[in-house]
DSSP file (Angstrom, degrees, kcal/mol; ACC not computed):
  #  RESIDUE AA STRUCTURE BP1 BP2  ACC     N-H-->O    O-->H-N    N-H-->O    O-->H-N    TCO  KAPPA ALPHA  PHI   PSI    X-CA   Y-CA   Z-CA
    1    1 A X              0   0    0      0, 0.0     2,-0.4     0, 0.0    19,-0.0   0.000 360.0 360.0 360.0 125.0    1.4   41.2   59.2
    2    2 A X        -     0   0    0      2,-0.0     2,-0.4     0, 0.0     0, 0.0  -0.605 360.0-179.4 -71.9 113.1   -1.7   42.2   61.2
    3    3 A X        -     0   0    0     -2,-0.4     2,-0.5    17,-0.1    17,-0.1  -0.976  28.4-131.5-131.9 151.3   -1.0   46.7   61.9
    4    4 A X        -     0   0    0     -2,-0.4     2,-0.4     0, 0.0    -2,-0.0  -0.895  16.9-140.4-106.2 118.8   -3.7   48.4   63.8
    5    5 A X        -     0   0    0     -2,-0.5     2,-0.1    20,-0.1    20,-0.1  -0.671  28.8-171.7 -81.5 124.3   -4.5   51.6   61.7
    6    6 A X        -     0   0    0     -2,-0.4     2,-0.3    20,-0.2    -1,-0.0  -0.102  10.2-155.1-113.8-151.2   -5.0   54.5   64.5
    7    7 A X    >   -     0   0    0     21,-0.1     3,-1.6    -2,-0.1     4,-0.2  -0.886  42.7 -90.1 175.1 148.8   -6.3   57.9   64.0
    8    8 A X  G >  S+     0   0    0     -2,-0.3     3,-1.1     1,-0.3    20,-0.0   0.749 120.9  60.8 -54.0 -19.1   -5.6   60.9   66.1
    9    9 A X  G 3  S+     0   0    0      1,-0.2     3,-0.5     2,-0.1    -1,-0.3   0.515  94.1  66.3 -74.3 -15.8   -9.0   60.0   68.4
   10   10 A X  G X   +     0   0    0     -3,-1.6     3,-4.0     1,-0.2    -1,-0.2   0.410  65.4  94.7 -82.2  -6.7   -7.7   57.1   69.2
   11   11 A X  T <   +     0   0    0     -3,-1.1    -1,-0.2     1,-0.2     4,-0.2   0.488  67.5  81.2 -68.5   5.0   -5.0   58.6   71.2
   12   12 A X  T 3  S+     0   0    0     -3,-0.5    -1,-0.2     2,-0.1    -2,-0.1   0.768  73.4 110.3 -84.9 -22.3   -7.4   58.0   74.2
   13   13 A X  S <  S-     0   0    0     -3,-4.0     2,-0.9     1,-0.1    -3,-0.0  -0.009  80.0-119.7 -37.0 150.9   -5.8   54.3   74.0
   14   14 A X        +     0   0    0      2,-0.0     2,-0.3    46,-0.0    -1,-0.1  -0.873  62.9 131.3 -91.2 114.9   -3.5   53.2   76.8
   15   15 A X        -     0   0    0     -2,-0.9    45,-0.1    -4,-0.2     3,-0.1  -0.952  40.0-174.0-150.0 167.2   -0.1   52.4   74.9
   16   16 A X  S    S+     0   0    0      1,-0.5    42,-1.5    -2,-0.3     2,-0.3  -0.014  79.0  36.6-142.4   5.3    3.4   53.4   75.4
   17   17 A X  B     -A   57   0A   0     40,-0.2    -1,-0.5    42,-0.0    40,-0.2  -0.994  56.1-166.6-153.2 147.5    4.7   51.8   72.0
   18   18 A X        -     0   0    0     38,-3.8     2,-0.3    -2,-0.3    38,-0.2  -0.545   7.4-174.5-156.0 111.7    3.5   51.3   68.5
   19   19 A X        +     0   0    0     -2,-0.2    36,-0.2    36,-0.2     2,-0.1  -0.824  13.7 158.4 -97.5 120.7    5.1   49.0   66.1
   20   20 A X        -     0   0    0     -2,-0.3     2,-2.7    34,-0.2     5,-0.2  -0.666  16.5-174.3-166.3  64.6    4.0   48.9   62.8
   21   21 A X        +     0   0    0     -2,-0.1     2,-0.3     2,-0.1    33,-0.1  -0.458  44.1 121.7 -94.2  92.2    6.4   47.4   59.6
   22   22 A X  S >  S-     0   0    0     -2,-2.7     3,-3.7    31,-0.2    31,-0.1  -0.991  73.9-130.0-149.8 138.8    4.3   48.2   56.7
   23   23 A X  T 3  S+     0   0    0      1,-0.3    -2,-0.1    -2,-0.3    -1,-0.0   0.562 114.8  52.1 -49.7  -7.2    5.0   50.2   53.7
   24   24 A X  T 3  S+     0   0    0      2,-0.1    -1,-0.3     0, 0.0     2,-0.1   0.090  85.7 124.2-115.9  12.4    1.1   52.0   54.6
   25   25 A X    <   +     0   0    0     -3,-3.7     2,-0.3    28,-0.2    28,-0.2  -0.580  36.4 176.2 -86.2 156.1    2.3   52.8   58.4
   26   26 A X        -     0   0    0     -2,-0.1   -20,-0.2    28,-0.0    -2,-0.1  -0.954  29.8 -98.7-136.4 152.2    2.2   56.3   59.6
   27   27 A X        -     0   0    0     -2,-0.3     2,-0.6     1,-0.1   -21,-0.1  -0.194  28.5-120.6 -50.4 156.0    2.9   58.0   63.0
   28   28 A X        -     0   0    0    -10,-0.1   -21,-0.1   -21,-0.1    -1,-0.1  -0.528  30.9-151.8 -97.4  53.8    0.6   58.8   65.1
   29   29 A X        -     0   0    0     -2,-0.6     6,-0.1     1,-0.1    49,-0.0  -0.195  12.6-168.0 -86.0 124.7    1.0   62.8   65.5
   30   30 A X  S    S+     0   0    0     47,-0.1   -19,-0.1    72,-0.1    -1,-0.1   0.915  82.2  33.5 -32.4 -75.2   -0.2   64.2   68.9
   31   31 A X        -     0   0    0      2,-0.3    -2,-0.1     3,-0.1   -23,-0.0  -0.210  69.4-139.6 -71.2 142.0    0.1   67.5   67.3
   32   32 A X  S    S+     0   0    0     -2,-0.1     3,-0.2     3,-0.0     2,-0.1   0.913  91.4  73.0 -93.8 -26.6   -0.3   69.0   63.8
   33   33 A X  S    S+     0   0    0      1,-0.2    -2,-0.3    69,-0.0    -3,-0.0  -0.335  91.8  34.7 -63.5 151.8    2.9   71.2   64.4
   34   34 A X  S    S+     0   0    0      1,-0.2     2,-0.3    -2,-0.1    -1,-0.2   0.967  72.2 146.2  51.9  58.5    6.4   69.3   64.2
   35   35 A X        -     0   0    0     -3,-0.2    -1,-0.2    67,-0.1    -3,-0.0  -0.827  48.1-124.7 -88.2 136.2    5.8   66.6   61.5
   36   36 A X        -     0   0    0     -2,-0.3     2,-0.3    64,-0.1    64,-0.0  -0.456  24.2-139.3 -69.9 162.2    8.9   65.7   59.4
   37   37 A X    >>  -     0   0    0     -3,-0.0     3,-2.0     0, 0.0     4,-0.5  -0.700  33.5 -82.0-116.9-151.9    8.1   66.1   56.1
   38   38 A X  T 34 S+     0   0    0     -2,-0.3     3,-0.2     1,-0.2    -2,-0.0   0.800 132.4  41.3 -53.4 -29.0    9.3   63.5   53.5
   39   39 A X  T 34 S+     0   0    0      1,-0.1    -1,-0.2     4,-0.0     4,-0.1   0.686  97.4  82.5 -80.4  -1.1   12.9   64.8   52.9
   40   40 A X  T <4 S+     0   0    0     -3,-2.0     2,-0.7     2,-0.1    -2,-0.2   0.894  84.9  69.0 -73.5 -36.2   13.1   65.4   57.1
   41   41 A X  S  < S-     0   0    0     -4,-0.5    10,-0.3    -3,-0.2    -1,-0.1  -0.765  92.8-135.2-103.7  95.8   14.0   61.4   57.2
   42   42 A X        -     0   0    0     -2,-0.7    56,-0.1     1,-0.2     3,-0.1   0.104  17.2 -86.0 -72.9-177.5   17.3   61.0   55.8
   43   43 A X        -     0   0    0      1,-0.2     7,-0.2    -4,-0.1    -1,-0.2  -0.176  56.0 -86.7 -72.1 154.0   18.8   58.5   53.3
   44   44 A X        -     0   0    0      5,-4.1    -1,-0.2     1,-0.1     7,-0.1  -0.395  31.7-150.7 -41.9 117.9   20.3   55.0   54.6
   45   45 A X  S    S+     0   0    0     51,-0.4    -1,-0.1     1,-0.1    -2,-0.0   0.810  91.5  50.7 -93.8   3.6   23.8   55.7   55.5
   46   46 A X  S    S+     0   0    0      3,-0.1    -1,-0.1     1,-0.1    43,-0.1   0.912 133.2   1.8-121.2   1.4   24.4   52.3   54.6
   47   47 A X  S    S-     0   0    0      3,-0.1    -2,-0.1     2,-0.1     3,-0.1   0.454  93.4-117.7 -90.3 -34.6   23.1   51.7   51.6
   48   48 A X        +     0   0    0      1,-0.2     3,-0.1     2,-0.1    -3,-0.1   0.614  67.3 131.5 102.3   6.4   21.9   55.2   50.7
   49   49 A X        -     0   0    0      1,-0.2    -5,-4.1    -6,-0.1    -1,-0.2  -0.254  64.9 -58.9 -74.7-174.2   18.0   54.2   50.4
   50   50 A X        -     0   0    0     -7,-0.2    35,-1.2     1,-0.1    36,-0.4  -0.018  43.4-143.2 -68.2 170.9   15.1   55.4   51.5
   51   51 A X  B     -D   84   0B   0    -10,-0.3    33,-0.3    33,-0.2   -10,-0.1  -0.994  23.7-164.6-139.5 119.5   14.7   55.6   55.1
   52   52 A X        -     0   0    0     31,-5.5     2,-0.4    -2,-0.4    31,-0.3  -0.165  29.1-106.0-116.3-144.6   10.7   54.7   56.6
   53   53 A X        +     0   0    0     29,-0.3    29,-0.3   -28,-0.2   -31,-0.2  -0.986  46.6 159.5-120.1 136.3    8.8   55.1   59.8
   54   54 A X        +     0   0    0     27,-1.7   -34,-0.2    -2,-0.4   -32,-0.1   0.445  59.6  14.4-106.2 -82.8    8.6   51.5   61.5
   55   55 A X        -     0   0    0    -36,-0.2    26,-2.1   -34,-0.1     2,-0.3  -0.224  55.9-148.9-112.0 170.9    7.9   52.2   65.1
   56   56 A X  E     - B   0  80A   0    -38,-0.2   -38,-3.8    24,-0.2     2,-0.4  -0.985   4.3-159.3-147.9 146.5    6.7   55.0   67.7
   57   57 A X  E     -AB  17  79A   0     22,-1.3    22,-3.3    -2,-0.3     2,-0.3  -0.989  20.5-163.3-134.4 119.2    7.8   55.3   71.4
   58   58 A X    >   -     0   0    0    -42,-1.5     3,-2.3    -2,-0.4     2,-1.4  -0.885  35.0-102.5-123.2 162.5    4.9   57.7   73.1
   59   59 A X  T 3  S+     0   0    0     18,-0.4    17,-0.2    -2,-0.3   -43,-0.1  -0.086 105.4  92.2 -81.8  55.4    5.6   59.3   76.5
   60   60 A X  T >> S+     0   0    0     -2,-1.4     3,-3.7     2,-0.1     4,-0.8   0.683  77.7  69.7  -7.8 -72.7    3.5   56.7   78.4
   61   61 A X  H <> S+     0   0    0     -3,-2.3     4,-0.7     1,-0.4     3,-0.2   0.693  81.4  73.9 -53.9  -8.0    6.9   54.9   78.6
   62   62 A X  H 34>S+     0   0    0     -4,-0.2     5,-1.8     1,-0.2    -1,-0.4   0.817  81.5  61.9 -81.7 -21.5    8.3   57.4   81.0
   63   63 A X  H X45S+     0   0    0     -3,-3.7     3,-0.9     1,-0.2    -1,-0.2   0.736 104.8  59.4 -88.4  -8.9    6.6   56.5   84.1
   64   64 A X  H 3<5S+     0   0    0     -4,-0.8    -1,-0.2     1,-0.2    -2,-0.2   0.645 103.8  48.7 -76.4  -9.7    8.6   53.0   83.4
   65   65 A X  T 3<5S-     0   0    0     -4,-0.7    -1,-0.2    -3,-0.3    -2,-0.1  -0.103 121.1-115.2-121.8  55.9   11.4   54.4   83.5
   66   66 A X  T < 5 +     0   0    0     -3,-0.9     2,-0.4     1,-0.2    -3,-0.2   0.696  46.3 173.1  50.3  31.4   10.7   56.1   86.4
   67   67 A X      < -     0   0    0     -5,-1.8     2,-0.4     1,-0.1    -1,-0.2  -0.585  26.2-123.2 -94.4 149.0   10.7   59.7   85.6
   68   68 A X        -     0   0    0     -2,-0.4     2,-1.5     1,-0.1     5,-0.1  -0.722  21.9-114.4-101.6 115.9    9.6   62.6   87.9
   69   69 A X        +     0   0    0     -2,-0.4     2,-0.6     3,-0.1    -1,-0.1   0.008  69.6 131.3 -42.3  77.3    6.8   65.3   87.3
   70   70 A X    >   -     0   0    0     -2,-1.5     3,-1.8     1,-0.1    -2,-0.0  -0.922  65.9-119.6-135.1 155.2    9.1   68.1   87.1
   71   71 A X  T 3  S+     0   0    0     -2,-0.6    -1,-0.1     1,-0.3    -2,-0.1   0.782 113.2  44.8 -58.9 -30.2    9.8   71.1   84.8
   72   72 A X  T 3  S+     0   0    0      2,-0.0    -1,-0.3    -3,-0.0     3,-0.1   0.105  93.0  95.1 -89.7  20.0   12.8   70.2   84.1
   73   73 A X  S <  S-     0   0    0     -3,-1.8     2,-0.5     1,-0.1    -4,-0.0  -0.200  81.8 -60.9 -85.6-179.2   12.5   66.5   83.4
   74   74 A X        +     0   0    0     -6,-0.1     2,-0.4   -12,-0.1    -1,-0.1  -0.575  58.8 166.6 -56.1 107.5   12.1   64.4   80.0
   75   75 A X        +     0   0    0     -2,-0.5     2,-0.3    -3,-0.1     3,-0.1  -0.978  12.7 160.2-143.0 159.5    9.2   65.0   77.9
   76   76 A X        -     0   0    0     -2,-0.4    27,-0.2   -17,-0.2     3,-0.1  -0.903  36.1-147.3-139.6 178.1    7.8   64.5   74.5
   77   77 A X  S    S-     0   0    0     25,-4.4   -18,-0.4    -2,-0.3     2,-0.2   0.639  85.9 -31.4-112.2 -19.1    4.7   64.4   72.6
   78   78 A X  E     - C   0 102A   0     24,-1.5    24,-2.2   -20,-0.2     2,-0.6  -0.750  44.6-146.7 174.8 104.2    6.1   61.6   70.3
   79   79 A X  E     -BC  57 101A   0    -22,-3.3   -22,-1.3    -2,-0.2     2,-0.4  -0.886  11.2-167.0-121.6 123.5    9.2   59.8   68.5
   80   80 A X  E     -BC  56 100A   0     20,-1.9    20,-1.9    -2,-0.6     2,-0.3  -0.847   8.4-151.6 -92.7 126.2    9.0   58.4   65.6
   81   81 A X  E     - C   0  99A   0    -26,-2.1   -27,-1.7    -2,-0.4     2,-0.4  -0.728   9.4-159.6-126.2 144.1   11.9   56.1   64.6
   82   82 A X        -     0   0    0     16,-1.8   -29,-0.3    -2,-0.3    16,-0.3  -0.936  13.1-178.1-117.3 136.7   12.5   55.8   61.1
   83   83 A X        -     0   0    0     -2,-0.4   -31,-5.5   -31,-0.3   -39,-0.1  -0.825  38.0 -64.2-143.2 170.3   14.5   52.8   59.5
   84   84 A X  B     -D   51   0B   0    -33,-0.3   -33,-0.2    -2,-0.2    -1,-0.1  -0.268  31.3-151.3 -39.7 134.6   16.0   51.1   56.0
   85   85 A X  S    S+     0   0    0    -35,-1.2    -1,-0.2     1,-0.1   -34,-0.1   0.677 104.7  51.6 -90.5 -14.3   13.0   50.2   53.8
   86   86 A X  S    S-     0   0    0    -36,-0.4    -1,-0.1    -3,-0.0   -35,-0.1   0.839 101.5-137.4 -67.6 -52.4   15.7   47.6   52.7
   87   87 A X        -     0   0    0      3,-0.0    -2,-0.0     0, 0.0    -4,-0.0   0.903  43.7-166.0  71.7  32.4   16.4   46.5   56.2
   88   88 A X        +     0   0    0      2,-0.1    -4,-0.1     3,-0.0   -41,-0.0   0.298  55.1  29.4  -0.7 147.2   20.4   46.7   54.8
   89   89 A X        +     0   0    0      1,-0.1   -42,-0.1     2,-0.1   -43,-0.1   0.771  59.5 175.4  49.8 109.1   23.4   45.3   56.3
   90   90 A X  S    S+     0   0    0      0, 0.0    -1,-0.1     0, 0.0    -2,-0.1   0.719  75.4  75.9-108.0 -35.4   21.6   42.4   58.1
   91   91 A X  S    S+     0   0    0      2,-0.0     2,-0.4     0, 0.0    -2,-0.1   0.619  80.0  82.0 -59.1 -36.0   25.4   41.4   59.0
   92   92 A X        -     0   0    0      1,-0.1     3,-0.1    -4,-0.0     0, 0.0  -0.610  67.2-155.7 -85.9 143.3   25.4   44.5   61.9
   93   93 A X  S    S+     0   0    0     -2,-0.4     2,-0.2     1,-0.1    -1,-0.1   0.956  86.9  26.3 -86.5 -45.2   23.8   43.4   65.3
   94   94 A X  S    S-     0   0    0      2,-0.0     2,-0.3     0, 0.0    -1,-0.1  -0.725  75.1-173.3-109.0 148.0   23.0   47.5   66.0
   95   95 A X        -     0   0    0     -2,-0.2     2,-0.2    -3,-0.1    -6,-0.0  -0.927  29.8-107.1-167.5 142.0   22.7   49.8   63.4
   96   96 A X        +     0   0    0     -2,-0.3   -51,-0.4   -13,-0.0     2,-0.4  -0.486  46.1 173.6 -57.6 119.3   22.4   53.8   63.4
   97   97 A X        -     0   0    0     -2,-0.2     2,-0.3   -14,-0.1   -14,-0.1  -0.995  30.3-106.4-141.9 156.8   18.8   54.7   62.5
   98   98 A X        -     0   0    0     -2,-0.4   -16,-1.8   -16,-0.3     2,-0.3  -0.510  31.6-177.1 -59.4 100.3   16.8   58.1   62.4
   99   99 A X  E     -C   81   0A   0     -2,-0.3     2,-0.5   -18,-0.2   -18,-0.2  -0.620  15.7-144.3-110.6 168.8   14.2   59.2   65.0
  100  100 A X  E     -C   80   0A   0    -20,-1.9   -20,-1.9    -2,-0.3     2,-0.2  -0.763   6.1-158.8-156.3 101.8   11.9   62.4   65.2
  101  101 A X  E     -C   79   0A   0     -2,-0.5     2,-0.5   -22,-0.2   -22,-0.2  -0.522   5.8-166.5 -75.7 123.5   11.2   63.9   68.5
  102  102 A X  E      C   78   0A   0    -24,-2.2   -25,-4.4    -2,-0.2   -24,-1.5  -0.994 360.0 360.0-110.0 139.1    8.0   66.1   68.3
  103  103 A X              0   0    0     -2,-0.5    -1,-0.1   -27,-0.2   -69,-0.1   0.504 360.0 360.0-109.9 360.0    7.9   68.3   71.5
């Protein structure tokens, strides 16, 4: 598997998604405040392993879904979704997995 290794200068890219399943991926943090740290990203609940960062959803993706510049709207800086390093239960089509809004 090909992952594109980023760096906080990089944030200048145009992306709205970044998917990345390799034991060496990291998040991309906007910010230096509101990082999980390694216990923040809980256990599997269905096997009870570790739980890793696959993929990152950056708010680029709100102007597809149509959202309005307003003070009260939806925002982020960043969510980072965290999954089974196992990839468990293959047998479930959906499966509860851990994300981490920095705002």
């Amino acid at each position: 598997m090909k992952c594109i290794e980023l760096s906080h200068s990089d944030l200048k890219v145009d992306f709205d998604f970044l998917y990345c399943r390799s034991p060496r991926a990291k998040p991309v943090w906007p910010i230096s405040s509101g990082r999980p740290s390694q216990v923040d990203a809980p256990k599997c609940r269905y096997c009870g392993g570790p739980s890793v960062f696959e993929f990152q959803i950056l708010p680029q993706l709100l102007y597809y879904f149509g959202v309005k510049d307003d003070v009260d709207c939806l925002d982020w800086s960043t969510i980072a979704v965290y999954t089974c390093e196992a990839s468990c239960e293959a047998s479930l089509s959906y499966k509860e997995e851990f994300a981490w809004i920095q705002v």
